[in-house]
Structures are given as structure tokens and as C-alpha cells.
C-alpha positions in Angstrom: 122.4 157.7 142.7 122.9 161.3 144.5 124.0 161.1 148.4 120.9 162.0 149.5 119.0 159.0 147.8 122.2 156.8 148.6 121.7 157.7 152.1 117.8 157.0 152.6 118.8 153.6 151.2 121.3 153.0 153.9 118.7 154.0 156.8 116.2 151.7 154.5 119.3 148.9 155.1 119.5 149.9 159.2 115.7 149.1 159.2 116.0 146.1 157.1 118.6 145.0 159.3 116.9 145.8 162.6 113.9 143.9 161.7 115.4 140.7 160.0 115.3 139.3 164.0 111.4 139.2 163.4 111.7 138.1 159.7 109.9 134.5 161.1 109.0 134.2 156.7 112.6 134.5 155.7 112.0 137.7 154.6 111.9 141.3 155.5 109.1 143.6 154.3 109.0 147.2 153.8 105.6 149.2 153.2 106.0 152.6 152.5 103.4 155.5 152.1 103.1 158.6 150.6 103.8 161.7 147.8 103.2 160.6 144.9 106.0 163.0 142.8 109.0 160.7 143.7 107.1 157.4 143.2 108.9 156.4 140.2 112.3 156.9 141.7 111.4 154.8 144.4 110.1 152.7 142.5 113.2 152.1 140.5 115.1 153.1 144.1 113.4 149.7 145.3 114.6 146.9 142.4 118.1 147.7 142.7 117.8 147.5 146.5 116.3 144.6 146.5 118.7 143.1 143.8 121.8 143.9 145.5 120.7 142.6 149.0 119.0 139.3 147.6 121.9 137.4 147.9 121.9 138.3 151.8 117.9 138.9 152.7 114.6 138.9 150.9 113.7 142.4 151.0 110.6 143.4 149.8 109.6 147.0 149.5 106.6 148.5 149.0 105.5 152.2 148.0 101.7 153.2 148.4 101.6 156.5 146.4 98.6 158.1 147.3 99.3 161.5 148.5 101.4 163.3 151.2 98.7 163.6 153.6 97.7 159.8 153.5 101.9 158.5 154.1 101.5 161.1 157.5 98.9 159.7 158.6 100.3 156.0 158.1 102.9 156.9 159.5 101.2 158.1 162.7 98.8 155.3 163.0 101.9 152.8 162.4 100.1 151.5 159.5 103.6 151.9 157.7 107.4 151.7 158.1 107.8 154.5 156.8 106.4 157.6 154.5 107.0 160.3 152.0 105.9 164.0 152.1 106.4 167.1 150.5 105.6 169.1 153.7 107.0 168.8 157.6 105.7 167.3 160.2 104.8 170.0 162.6 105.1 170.1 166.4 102.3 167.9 167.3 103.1 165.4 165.4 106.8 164.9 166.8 105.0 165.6 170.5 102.3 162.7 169.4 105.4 160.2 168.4 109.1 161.4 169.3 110.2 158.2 167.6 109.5 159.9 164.0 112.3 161.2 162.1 112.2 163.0 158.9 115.5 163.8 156.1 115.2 164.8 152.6 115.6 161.6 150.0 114.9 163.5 146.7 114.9 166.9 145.0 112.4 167.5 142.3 111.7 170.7 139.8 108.3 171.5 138.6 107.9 172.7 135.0 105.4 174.4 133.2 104.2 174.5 130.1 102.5 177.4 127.9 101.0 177.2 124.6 102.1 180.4 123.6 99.8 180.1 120.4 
């Protein structure tokens, strides 16, 4: 796992951590909205979090890939913990809630393809 992804994992582990105070179920869960390009890795991202803290907290994790723009505004209304973009959040939103807090988790490349025939 690169440092970057290693360290979205440990603020996901801060949160999980804050919130098990309110985990009345015995567990702590996640919900997540967002891009849909680093889903998979999430995804993935996800099980082995959850494996390695089982033995400590449930942890369960959920990733609602359906676009940028929908894990912003989740994350505005509060409808989510937290969300996944390929742009910024601009200057209203951090005047509309101060409290949000954005850091790179994953580098992707975009290829294309010609049929050169």
C-alpha cells in the first residue's frame, strides 16, 4: 500500500476510533461517497481494513460510487462520513462547513486506446 493510501487508512482508524464511544451495536460504520475511478481500490482498501481491525472493532465500511459530484454533496448535507472527488472543494464549500478537510488518497493514470487500423 503507497503512503498516501496507508495514510487515508489511518485518518479512516482516527474516525473509527472517535466514533466507537457511539458504537451502542458493537460496531462502527463507515459510509463513504463518491468518484467512481478509485472504487475498486477502496474497495479492496476496505477488506483488509476491516480484517486487520476485527480482532479489536467491527468496522464496517461502505463506498457509494456514484460520481464526484454526488460524494460532495453527501458530504455537505452529512449524509456521509466521508467522500471521494476528483475536483476541490471550492471556497464556499469550506465557508458552508469549516469542519471539511480534503488530502489526496490515490493517484490514477488515464489511458487511451486507438485502433490504428
Amino acid at each position: 500500500m503507497s503512503s498516501v493510501g496507508m495514510t487515508c487508512w489511518l485518518l479512516l482508524l482516527l474516525v473509527t476510533m472517535t466514533m466507537m464511544s457511539d458504537a451502542d451495536e458493537g460496531h462502527v460504520e463507515l459510509i463513504g461517497a463518491g468518484a467512481t475511478a478509485p472504487a475498486s481500490v477502496y474497495v479492496a482498501w476496505m477488506a483488509a481494513y476491516r480484517s486487520s481491525r476485527r480482532p479489536f472493532v467491527d468496522v464496517r465500511l461502505k463506498y457509494h460510487a456514484r460520481g464526484s459530484g454526488f460524494g460532495k454533496e453527501a458530504i455537505a448535507s452529512d449524509s456521509v462520513n466521508y467522500a471521494g472527488s476528483d475536483s476541490l472543494l471550492s471556497q464556499d464549500d469550506y465557508n458552508n462547513k469549516p469542519e471539511l478537510q480534503m488530502f489526496p488518497s490515490i493517484a490514477l493514470s488515464v489511458h487511451c486506446f486507438v485502433n490504428s487500423h
